[in-house]
ZAMARGU-4260 file (C-alpha; in steps of 0.2 Angstrom, whole numbers, plus 5000, padded with zeros to 4 digits):
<rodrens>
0) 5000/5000/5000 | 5014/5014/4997 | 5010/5029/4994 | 5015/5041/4980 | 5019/5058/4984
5) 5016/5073/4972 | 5022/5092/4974 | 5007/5105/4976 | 5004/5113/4958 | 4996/5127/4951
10) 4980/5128/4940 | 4970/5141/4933 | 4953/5141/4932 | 4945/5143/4915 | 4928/5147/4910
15) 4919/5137/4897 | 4902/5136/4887 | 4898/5153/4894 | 4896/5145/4912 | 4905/5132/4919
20) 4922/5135/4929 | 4935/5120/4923 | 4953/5116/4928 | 4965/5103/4921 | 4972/5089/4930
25) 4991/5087/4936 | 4999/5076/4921 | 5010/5066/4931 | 4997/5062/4941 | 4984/5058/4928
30) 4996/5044/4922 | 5000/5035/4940 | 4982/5034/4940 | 4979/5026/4921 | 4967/5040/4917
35) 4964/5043/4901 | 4950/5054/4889 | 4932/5048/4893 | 4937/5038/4910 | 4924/5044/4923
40) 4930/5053/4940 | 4920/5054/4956 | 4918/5072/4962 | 4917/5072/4984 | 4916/5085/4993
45) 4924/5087/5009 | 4919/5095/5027 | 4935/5108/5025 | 4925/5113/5007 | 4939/5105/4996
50) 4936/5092/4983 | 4942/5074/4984 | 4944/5067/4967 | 4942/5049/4965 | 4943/5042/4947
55) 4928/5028/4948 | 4937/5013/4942 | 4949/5013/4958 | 4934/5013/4969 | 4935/4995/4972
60) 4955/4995/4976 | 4965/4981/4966 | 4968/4967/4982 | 4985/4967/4989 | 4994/4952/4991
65) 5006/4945/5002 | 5019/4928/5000 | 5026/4923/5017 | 5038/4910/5019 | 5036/4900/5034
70) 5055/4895/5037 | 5062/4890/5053 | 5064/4908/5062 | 5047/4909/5060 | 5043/4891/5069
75) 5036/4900/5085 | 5018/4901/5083 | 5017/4917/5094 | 5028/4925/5082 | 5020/4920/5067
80) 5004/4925/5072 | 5010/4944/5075 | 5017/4943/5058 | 5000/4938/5050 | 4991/4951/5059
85) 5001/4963/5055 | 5002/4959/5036 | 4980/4961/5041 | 4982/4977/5048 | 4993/4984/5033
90) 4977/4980/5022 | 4983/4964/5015 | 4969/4956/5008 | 4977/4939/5001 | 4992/4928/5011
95) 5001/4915/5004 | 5007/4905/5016 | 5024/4892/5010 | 5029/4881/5025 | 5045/4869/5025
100) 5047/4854/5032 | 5051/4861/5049 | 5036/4873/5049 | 5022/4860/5040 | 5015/4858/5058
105) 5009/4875/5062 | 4996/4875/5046 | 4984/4867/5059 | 4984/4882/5071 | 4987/4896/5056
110) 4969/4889/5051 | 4966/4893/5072 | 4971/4910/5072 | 4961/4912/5055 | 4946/4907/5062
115) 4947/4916/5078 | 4956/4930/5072 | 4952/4938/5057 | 4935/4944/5051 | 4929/4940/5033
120) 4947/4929/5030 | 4945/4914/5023 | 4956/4899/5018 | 4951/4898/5000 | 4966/4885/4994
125) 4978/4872/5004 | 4992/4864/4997 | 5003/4849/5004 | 5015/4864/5011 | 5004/4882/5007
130) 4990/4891/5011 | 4981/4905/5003 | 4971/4914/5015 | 4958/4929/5006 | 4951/4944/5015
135) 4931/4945/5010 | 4925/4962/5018 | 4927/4976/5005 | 4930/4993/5012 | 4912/5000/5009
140) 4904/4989/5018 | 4913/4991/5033 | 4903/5007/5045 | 4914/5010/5059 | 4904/5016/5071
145) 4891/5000/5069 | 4905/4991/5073 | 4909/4999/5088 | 4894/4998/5094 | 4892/4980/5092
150) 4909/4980/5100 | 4903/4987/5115 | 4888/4976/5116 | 4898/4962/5116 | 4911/4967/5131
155) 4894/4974/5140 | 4888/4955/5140 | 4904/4949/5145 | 4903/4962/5161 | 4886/4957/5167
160) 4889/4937/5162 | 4903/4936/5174 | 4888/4939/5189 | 4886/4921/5187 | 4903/4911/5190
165) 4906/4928/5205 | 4892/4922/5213 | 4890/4904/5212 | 4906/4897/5205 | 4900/4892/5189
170) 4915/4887/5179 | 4905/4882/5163 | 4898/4902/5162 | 4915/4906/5165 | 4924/4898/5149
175) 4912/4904/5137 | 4916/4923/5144 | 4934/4918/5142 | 4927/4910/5124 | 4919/4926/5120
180) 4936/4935/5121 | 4940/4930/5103 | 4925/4938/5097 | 4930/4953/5103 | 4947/4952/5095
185) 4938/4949/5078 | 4930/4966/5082 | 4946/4974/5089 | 4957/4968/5072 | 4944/4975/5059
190) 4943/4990/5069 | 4961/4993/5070 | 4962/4989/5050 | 4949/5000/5044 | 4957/5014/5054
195) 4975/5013/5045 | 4964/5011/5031 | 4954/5026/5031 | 4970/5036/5040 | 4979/5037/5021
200) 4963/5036/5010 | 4950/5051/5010 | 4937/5041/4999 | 4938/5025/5013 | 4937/5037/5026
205) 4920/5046/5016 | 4912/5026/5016 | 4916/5023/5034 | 4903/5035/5043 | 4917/5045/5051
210) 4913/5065/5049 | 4931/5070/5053 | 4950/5064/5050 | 4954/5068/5069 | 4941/5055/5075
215) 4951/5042/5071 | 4962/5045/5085 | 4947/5044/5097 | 4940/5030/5087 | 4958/5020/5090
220) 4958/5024/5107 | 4939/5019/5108 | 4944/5003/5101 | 4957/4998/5113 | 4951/5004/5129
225) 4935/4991/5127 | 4948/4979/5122 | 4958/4980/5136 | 4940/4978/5146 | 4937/4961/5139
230) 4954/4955/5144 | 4950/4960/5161 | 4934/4950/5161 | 4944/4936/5154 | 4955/4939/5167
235) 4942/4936/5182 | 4934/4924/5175 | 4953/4912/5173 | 4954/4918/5192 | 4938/4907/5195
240) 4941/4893/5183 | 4958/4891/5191 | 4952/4889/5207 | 4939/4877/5202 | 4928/4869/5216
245) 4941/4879/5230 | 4933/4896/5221 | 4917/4893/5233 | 4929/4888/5250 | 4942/4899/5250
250) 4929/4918/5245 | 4915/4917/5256 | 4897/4922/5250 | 4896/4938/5255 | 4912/4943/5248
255) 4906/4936/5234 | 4891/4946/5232 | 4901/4962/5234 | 4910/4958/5217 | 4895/4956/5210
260) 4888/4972/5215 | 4905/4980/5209 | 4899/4971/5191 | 4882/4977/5190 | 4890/4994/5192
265) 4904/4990/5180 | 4891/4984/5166 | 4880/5000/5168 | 4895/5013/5166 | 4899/5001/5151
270) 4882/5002/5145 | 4880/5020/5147 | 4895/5027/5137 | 4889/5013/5123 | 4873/5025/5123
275) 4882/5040/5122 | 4890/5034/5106 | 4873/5032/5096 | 4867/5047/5094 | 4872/5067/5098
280) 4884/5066/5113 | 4879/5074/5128 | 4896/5082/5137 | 4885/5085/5154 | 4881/5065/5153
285) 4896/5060/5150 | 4907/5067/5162 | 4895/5062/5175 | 4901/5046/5169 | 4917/5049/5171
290) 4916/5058/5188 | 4905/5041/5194 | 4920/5030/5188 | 4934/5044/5197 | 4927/5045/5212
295) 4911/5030/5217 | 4917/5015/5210 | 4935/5019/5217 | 4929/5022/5232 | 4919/5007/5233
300) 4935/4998/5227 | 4945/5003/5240 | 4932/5003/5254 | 4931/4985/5249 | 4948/4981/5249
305) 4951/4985/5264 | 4940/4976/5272 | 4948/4958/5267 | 4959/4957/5280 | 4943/4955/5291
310) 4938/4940/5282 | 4955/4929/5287 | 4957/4924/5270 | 4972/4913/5267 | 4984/4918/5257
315) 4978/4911/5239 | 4961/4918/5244 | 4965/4935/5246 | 4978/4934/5232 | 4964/4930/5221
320) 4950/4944/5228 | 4963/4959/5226 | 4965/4953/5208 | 4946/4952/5206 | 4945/4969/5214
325) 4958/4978/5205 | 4950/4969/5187 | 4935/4977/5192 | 4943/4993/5194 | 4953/4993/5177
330) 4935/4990/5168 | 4928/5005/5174 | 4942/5014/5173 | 4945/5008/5152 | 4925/5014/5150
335) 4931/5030/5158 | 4944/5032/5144 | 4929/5027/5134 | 4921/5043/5141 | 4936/5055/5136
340) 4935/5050/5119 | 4922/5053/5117 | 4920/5070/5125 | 4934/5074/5111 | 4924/5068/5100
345) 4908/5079/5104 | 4924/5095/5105 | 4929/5090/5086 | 4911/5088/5079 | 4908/5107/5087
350) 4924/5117/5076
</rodrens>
């Protein structure tokens, strides 16, 4: 996806027919883009009143593509996986994937991350030794903003499923939350894609609902603060699955219950700045969101905290309830950063 740069230059504009304004187009230009007399250009205004000009057969952008050999340095399926989301979030849209004979084992887990990854991507071809894996989401169909709603749904349901295994253990609820996690990451990737994508094409950025270049900042941070969230839900809800049947015996009940009321608190917050995103954002609301995160819900944290040693935990047990506690915290504290976005968002939509 490299990017040709052209030096500013100078046209007159002409009058023709008595009442149109004309002006020609920059030569070099015209022949990087392979326009040539009669072709057809889209015309799109822009919010600063300058004209984006779009010739209409590069609308639908030729597919990149990417051939990776799976040699031995890249053997290490953590590392490899980094690689091929990052190929993704460059706006590769085909990977060829060679493996060698020391590598041929990871295909099975490449089709893993694929699967649990990636968006719209597709194994569309397998070889003995290759892969060729296709992005299927064009650009247009992609609304930001839908997504991120659906993004904040999703975490939101994690929040309040978590009241479950809190309260009574249940280590079945608990590893569909921590299942749920790569949903979530789906959302997260696209996301973070489309955001490069639209940060170095004005049209992509006209198709993705976004009113204004500087939102994408807030957008990103959007995106990774309710990423983050999820991780801490995953978070408690491994602390629980790893203390199996001991969860019940070592936290009593009425500690129990106090994380649970922390998580009814932690979804509405969550809930509220996922309002605050579908229609006019109202600053007043959400800084009383903010404030509730800044000073209740820490408050209620530390109040809580120290209160365990009154509960002669052991050890493990109170090991565990500060890490549920301070989980608890960082997910209102990530909807907060939720919150600051998008009061800079509401500032933007204003100048």
């Amino acid at each position: 996806m490299s990017i040709v740069k052209f030096e500013p230059e100078t046209r007159r504009v002409q009058l023709t027919g008595g009442a149109t304004l004309i002006v020609s187009l920059p030569k070099e230009w015209t022949r990087q883009v392979d326009l040539k007399p009669g072709d057809e250009v889209l015309v799109i205004p822009q919010t600063d009143l300058s004209l984006l000009i779009v010739p209409k057969k590069m609308v639908k952008a030729p597919m990149l593509e990417a051939s990776i050999d799976i040699l031995q340095d890249l053997s290490n399926i953590d590392h490899l996986e980094r690689v091929l989301l990052s190929y993704y979030l460059a706006g590769y849209d085909v990977f060829k994937l060679n493996f060698d004979i020391t590598t041929l084992g990871l295909k099975k887990q490449v089709k893993d991350i694929v699967r649990r990854k990636l968006t719209g991507v597709e194994i569309i071809e397998e070889g003995r030794n290759t892969l060729v894996i296709q992005n299927l989401i064009n650009v247009p169909d992609i609304n930001i903003k839908d997504v991120m709603i659906k993004l904040v749904r999703t975490v939101v349901g994690m929040i309040e499923d978590l009241r479950t295994p809190i309260e009574n253990g249940d280590k079945s609820v608990a590893m569909d939350i921590i299942e749920r996690d790569n949903e979530v990451d789906k959302f997260y990737w696209l996301l973070d894609r489309q955001l490069k994508r639209v940060l170095v094409s004005k049209h992509a950025l006209s198709l993705s609902g976004l009113q204004d270049p500087r939102n994408i900042i807030e957008y990103a941070i959007i995106n990774k603060s309710l990423e983050r969230a999820a991780d801490h839900a995953v978070k408690i809800a491994r602390e629980i699955v790893n203390l199996g049947d001991k969860y019940l015996l070592v936290i009593p009940q009425e500690l129990r219950q106090r994380f649970s009321e922390l998580l009814v608190k932690d979804a509405e917050i969550m809930n509220d700045v996922g309002k605050a995103m579908l229609g006019k954002i109202d600053i007043k609301e959400v800084n009383s969101i903010i404030d509730l995160v800044k000073y209740e819900v820490r408050s209620a944290i530390e109040s809580t905290e120290s209160q365990l040693p009154g509960y002669n935990l052991t050890s493990q047990a109170a090991a565990s309830a500060r890490l549920i506690l301070d989980s608890i915290y960082r997910i209102a504290e990530y909807a907060s950063d939720v919150g600051e976005a998008l009061i800079n968002l509401a500032i933007e939509q204003m100048s």
